[in-house]
Kinemage of the C-alpha trace (Angstrom):
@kinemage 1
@onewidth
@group {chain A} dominant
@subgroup {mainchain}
@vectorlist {calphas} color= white
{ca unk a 1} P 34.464 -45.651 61.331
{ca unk a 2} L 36.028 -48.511 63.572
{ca unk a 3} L 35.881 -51.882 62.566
{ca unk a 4} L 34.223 -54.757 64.546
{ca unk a 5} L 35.119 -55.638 67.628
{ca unk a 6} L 34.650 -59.497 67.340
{ca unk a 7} L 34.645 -60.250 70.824
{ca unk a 8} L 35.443 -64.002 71.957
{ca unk a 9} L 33.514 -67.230 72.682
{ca unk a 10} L 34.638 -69.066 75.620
{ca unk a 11} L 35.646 -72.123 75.453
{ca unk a 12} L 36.313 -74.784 78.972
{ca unk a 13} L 39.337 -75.142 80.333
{ca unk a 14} L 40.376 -77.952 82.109
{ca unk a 15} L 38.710 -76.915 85.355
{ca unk a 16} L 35.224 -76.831 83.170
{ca unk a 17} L 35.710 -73.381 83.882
{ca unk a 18} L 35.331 -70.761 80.897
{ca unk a 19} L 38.996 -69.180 79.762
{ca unk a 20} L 38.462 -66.744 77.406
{ca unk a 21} L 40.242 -66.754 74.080
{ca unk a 22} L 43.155 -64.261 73.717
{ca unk a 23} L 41.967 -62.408 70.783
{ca unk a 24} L 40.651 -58.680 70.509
{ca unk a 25} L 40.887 -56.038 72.906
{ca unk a 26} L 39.216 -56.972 76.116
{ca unk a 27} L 36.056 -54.917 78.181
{ca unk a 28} L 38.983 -53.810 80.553
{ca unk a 29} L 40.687 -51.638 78.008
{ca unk a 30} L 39.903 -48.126 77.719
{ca unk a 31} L 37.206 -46.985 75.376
{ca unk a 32} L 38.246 -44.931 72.199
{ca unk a 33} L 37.124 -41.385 72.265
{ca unk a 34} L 33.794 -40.824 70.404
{ca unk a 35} L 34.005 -38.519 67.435
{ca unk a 36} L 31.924 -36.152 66.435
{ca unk a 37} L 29.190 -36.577 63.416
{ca unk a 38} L 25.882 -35.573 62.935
{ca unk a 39} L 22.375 -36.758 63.346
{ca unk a 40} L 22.416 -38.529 59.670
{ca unk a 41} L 18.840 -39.696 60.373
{ca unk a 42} L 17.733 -36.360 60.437
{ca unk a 43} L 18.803 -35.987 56.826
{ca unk a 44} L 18.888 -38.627 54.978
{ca unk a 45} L 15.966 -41.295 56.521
{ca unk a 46} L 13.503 -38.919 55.932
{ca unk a 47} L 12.281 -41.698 53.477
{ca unk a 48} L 10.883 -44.105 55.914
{ca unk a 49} L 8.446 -41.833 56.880
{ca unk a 50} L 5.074 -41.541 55.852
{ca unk a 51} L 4.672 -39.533 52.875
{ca unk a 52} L 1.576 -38.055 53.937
{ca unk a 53} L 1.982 -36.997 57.715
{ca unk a 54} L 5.851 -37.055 56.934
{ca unk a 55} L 5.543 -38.695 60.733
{ca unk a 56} L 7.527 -42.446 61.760
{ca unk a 57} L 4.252 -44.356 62.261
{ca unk a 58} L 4.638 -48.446 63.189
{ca unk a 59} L 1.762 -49.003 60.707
{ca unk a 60} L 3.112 -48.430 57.303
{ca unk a 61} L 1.142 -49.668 54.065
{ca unk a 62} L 3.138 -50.265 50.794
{ca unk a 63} L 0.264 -49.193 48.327
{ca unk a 64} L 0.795 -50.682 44.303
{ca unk a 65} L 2.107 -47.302 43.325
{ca unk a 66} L 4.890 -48.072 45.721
{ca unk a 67} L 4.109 -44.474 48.099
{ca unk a 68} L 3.955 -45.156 51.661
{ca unk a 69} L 1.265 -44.104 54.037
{ca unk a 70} L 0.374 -44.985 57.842
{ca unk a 71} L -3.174 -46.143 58.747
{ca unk a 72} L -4.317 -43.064 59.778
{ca unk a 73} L -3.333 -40.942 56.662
{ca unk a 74} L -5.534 -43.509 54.700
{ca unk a 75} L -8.416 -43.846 56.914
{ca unk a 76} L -8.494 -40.046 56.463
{ca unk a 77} L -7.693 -40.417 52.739
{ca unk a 78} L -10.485 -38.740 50.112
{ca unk a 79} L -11.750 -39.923 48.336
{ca unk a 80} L -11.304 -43.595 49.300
{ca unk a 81} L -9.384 -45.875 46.866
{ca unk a 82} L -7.052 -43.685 45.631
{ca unk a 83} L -3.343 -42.651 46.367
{ca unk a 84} L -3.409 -39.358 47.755
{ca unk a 85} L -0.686 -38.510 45.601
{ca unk a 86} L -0.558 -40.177 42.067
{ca unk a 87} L -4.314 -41.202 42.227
{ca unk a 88} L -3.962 -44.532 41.536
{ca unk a 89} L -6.285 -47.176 42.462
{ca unk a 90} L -6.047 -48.638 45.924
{ca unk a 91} L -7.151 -52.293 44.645
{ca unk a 92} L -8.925 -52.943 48.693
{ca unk a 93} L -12.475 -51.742 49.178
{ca unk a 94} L -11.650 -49.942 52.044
{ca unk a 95} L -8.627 -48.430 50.842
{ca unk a 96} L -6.488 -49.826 53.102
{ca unk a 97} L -3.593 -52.068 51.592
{ca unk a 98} L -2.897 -55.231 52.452
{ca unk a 99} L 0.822 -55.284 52.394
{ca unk a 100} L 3.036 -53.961 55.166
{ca unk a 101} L 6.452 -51.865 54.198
{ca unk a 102} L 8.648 -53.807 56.382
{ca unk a 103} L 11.590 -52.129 55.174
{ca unk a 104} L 10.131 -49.084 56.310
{ca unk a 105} L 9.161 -50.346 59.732
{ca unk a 106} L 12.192 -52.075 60.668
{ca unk a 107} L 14.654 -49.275 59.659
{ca unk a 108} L 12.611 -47.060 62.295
{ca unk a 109} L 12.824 -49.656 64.519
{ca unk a 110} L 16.550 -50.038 63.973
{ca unk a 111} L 17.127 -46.254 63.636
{ca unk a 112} L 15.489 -46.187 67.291
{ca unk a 113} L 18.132 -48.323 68.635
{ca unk a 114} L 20.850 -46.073 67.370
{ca unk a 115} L 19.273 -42.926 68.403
{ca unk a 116} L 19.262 -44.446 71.891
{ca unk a 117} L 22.451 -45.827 71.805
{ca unk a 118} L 23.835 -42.201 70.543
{ca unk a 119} L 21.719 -40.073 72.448
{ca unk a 120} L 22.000 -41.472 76.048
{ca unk a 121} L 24.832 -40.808 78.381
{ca unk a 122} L 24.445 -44.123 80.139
{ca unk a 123} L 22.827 -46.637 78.806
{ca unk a 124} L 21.265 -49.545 81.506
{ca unk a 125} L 22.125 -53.102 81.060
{ca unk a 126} L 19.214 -55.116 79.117
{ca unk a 127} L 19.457 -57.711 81.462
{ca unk a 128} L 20.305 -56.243 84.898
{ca unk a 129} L 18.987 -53.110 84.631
{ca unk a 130} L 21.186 -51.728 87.017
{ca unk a 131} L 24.787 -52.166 85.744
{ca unk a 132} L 25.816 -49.256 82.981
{ca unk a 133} L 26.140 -51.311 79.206
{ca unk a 134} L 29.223 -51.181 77.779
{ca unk a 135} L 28.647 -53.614 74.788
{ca unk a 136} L 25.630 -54.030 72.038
{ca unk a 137} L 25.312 -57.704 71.393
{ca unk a 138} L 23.779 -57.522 67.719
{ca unk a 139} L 22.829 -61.234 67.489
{ca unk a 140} L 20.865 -60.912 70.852
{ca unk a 141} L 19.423 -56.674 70.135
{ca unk a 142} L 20.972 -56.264 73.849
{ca unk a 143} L 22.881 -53.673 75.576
{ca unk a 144} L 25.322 -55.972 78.085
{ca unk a 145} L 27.249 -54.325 81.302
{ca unk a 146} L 30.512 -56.093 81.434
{ca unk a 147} L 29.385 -59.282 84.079
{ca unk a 148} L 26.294 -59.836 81.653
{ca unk a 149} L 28.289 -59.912 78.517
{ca unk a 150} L 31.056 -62.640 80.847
{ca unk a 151} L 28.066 -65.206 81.406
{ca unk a 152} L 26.845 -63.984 77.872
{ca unk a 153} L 29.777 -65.114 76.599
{ca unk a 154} L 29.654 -68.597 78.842
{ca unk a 155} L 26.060 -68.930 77.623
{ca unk a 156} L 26.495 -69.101 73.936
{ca unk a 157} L 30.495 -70.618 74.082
{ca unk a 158} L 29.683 -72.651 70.848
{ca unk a 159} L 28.508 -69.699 69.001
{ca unk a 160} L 29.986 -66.867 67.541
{ca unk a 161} L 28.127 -63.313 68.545
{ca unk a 162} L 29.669 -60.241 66.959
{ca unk a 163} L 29.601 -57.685 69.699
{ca unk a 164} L 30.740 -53.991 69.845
{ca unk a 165} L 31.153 -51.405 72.464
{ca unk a 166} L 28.983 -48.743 72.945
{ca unk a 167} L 31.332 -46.132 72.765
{ca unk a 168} L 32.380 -47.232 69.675
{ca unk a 169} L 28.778 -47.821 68.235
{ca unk a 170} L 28.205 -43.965 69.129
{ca unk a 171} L 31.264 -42.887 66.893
{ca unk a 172} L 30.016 -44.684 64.026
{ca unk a 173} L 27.285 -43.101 61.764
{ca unk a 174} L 23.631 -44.424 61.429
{ca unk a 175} L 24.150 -46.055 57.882
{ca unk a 176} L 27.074 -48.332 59.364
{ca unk a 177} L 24.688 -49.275 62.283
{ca unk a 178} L 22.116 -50.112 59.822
{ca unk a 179} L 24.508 -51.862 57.516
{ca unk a 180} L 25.639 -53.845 60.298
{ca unk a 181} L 22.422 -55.138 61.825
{ca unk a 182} L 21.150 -56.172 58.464
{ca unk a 183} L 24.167 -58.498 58.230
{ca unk a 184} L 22.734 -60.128 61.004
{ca unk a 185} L 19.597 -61.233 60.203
{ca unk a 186} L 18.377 -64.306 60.183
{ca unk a 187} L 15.385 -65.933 57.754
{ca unk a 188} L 12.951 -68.675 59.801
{ca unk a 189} L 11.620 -71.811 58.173
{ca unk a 190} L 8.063 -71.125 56.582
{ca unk a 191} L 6.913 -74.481 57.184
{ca unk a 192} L 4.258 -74.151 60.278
{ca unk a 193} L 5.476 -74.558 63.954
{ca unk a 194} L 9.362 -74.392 62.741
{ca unk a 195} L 8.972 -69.853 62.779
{ca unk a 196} L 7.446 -69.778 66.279
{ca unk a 197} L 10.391 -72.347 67.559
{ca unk a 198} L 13.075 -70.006 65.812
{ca unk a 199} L 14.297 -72.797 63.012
{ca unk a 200} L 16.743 -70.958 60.927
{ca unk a 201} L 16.754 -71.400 57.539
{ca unk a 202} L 19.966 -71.734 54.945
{ca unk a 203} L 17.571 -73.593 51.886
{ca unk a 204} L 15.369 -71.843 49.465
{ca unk a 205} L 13.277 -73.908 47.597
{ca unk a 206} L 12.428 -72.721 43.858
{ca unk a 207} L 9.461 -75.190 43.314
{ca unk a 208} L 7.409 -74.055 46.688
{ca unk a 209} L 9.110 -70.841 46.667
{ca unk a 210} L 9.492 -71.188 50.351
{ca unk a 211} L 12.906 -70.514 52.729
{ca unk a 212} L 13.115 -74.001 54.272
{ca unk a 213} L 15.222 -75.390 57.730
{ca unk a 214} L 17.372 -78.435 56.835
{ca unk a 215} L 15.114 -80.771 58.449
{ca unk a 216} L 12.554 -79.754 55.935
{ca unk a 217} L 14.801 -79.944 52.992
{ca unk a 218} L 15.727 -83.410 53.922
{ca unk a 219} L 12.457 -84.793 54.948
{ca unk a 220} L 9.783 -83.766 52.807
{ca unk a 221} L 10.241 -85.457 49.295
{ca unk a 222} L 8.094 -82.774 48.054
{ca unk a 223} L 10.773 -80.551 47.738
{ca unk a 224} L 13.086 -79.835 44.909
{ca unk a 225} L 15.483 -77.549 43.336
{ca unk a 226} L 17.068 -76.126 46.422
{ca unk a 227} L 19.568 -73.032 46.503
{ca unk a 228} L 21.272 -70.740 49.675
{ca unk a 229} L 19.320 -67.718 50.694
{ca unk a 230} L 22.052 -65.354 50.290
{ca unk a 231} L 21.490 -66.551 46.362
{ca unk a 232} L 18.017 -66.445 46.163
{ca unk a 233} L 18.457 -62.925 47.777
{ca unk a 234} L 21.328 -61.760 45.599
{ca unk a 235} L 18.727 -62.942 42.492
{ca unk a 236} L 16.084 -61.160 43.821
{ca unk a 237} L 18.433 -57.947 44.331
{ca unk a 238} L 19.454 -58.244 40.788
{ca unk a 239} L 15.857 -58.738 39.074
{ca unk a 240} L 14.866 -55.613 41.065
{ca unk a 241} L 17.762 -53.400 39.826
{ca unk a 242} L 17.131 -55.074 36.543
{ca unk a 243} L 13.840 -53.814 36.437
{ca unk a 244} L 14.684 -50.511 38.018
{ca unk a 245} L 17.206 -49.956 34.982
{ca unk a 246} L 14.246 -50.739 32.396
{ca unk a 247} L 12.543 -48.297 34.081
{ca unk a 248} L 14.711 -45.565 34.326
{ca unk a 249} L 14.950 -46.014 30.224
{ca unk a 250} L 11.216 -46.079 30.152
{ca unk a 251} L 10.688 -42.886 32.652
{ca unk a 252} L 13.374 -40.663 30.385
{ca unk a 253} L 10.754 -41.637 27.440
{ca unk a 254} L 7.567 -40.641 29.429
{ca unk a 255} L 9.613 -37.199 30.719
{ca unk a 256} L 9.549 -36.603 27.247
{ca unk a 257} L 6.130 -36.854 26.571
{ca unk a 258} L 5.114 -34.923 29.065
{ca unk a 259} L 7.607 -32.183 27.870
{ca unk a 260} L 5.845 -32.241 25.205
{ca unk a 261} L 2.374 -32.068 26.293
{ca unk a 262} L 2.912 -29.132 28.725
{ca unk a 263} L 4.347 -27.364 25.322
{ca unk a 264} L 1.522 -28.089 23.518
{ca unk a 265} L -0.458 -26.737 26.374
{ca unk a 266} L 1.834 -23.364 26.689
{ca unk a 267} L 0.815 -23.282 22.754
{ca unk a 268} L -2.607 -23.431 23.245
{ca unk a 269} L -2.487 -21.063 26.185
{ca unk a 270} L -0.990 -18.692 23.889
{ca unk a 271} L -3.349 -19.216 20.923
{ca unk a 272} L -5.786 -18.106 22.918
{ca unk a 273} L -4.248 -15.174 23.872
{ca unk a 274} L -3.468 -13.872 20.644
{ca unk a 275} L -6.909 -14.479 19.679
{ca unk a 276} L -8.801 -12.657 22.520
{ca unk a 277} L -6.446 -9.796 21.816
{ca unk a 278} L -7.247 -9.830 18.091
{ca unk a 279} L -10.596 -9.660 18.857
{ca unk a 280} L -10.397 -7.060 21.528
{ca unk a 281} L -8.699 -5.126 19.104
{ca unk a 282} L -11.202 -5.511 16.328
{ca unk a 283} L -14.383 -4.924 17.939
{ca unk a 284} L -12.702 -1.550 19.614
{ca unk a 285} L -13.002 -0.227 16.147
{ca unk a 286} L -17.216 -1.113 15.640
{ca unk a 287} L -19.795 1.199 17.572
{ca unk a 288} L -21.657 0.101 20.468
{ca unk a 289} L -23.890 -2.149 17.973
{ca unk a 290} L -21.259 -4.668 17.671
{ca unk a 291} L -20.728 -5.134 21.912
{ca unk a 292} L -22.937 -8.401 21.012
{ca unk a 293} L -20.760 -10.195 18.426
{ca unk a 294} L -17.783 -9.167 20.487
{ca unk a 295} L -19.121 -11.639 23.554
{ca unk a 296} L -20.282 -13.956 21.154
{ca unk a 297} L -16.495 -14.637 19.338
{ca unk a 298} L -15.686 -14.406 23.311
{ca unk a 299} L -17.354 -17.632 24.122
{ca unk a 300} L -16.690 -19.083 20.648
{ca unk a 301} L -12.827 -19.469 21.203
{ca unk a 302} L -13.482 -20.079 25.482
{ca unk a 303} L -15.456 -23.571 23.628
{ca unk a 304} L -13.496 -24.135 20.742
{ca unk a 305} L -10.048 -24.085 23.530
{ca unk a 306} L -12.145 -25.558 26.595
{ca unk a 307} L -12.077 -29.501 25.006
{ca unk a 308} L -8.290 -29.489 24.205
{ca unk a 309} L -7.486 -27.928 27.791
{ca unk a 310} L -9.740 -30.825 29.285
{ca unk a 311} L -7.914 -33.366 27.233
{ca unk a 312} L -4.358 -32.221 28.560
{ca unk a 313} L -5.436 -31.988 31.803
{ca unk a 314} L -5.965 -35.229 32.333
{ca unk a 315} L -3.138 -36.662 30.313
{ca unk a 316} L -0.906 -34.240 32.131
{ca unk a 317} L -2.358 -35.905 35.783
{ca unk a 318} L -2.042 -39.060 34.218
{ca unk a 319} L 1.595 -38.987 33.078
{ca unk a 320} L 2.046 -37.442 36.129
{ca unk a 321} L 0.820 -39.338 38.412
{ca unk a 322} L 2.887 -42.455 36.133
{ca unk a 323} L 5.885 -40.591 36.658
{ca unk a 324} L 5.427 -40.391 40.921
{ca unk a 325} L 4.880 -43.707 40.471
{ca unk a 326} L 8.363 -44.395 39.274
{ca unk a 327} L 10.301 -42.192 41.382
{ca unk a 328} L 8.348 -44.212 44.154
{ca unk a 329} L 9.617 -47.797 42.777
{ca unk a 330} L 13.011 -46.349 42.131
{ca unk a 331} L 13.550 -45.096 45.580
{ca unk a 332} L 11.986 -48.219 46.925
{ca unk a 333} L 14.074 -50.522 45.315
{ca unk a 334} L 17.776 -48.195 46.173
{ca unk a 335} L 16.612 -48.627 49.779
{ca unk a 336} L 15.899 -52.320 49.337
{ca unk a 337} L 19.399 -52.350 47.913
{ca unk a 338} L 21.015 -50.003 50.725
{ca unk a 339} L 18.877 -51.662 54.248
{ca unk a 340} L 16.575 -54.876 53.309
{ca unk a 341} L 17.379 -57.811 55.433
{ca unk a 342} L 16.773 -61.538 53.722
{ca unk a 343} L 13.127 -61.230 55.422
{ca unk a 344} L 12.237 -58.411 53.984
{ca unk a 345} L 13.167 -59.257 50.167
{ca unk a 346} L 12.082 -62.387 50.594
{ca unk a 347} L 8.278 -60.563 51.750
{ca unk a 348} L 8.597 -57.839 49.665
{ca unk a 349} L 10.125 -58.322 46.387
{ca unk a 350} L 7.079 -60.710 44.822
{ca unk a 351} L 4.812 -57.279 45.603
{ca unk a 352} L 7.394 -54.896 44.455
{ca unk a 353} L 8.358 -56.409 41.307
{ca unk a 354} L 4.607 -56.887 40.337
{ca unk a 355} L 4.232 -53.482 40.672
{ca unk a 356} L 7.603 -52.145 38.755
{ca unk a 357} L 6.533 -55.025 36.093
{ca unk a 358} L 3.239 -52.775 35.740
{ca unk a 359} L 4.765 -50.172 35.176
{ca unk a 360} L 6.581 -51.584 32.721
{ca unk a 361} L 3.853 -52.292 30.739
{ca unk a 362} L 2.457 -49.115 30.796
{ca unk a 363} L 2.473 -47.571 27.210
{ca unk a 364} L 3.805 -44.022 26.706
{ca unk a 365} L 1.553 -41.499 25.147
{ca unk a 366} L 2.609 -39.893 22.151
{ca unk a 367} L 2.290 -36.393 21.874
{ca unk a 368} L 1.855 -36.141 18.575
{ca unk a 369} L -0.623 -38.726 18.298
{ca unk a 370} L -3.289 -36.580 20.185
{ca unk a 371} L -6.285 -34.710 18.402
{ca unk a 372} L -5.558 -31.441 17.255
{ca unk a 373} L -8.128 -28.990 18.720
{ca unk a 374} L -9.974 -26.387 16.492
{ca unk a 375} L -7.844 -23.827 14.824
{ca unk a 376} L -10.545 -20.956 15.250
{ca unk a 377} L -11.725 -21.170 11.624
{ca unk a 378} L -15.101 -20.263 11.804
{ca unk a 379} L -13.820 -16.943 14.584
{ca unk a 380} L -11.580 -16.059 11.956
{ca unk a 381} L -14.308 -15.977 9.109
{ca unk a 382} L -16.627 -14.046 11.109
{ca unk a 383} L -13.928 -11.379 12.137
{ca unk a 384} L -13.631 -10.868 8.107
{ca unk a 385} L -16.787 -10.683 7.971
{ca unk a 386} L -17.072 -7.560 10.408
């Protein structure tokens, strides 16, 4: 795909009129030709949907297991307080989380601004609303027809806006769009008042755990052991994908046991079969007399077999339901890795890694460990006995 188009900042000339820098190609140049690629989102976003509805909903709730539902696939949720999918516990009363998937969100968000960018033959101005746009101003979120993006330009001369024509936004694919408008984030002060007045911040500080504005930094004594946000962030990255690893190790383990387990239940599934054609076969041979004992040695191996079914039942849901739960915080954390702006790690990550650090701690169950279920002894002895 084509690079950036950095366009120019003005500058004054001596008239205190704005000249504009010769660098880049200029809005009067011809566009390039838009090539052909296909609908990517269509494909390979299907992620930041709910995994319920499979539906782009503004209301998406990052559960502990790390699945993703809307509000209105959990309100109709039964029973309440579980994940419709791995059943774990929803730790809120009313089985709604607390804790927003942001990543989630703003990728639809983002992904809308493509589709509208690459889906619409002319595209209005932001600001005029008349003029066609010929420019996406990613530091602004604007679409700019050429005057607009002049007095743009003259409005923020001491700044440096990356813009980029529309034409050649269309030819690019939805991941570089995504990739590129996460590069532009910024991450506001947490201190109160400075988010509402936009304060950027460039500080982290590791003994509030808070992004902090300079002002703050310098000013409040409190603070201490600073580092950049694109440091914090990179750490944060890193203990995720640490952590991810681990579990990856862990989850190759637990597919193993549950290997297992569904062997041992194919075993027992077959024991039983053997021995309800064994008996079938025997009582064939005895006279109408012996219909009785034949029900009877029925219901003896149905009981003896019931208990060890029940047993790997639930550890089979269990493991199962363990094993969503990874694939959940794996996927979660590649995306993280792919898409999340500074905000969102720096919102998400505390949540995420308490979750993949649960996991963590979950032991494996051994399948050799379990209780061996009767081996028919006492159906056997009374077969002989016939």
């Amino acid at each position: 795909p084509p690079a950036h188009t950095k366009f120019p900042t003005s500058h004054p000339d001596g008239n205190g009129t704005a000249a504009p820098l010769d660098t880049g190609p200029q809005l009067g140049t011809p566009p390039c030709s838009p090539l052909s690629h296909p609908p990517a989102e269509e494909d390979d976003f299907q992620f930041i949907r709910c995994e319920g509805c499979r539906k782009e909903s503004p209301n998406l709730k990052l559960l502990t297991c790390l699945h993703t539902f809307c509000l209105d696939c959990l309100s109709e949720n039964k029973p309440i307080g579980q994940c419709p999918i791995c059943r774990t516990a929803i730790l809120e009363a009313n089985g709604i989380p607390d804790m927003d998937n942001l990543l989630f969100t703003n990728l639809q968000a983002r992904l809308s601004i493509y589709k509208k960018i690459s889906d619409s033959g002319g595209l209005s101005c932001s600001r005029c609303q008349r003029e066609t746009a010929v420019v996406w101003c990613s530091e602004c979120e604007e679409l700019l027809c050429a005057k607009c993006f002049d007095d743009h330009q003259w409005f923020f001369k001491k700044r440096s806006h990356e813009a980029k024509r529309v034409e050649e936004l269309r030819a690019d694919s939805a991941h570089r769009f995504l990739e590129d408008t996460r590069k532009n984030s910024n991450l506001f002060c947490s201190s109160p008042g400075h988010a509402n007045q936009g304060h950027i911040s460039s500080i982290y500080c590791k003994t509030c755990k808070r992004a902090l504005c300079c002002s703050c930094a310098l000013l409040d004594s409190h603070h201490a052991v600073f580092c950049d946000i694109p440091s914090e962030t990179q750490r944060r990255q890193e203990e995720l994908s640490t952590i991810r690893r681990r579990l990856q190790q862990k989850r190759r383990g637990l597919e193993a046991t549950y290997t297992g387990l569904q062997a041992e239940a194919a075993r027992l599934e077959r024991g039983q079969l053997e021995m309800r054609e064994l008996i079938h076969q025997r009582v064939e041979q005895l006279v109408g007399l012996l219909r009785r004992e034949e029900e009877e040695l029925l219901g003896l191996v149905e009981a003896g077999q019931e208990q060890g079914r029940r047993e790997l039942s639930r550890e089979l849901e269990r493991v199962e339901g363990v094993l969503r739960r990874m694939e959940a915080g794996e996927r979660l954390v590649e995306k993280m890795n792919l898409y999340a702006t500074d905000q969102e790690v720096m919102d998400m990550q505390p949540f995420i890694k308490d979750s993949l650090e649960e996991l963590q701690q979950l032991q494996l169950p051994a399948a050799g460990d379990r209780t061996q279920p009767g081996d028919l002894a006492e159906c056997r002895a009374r077969l002989r006995a016939l």
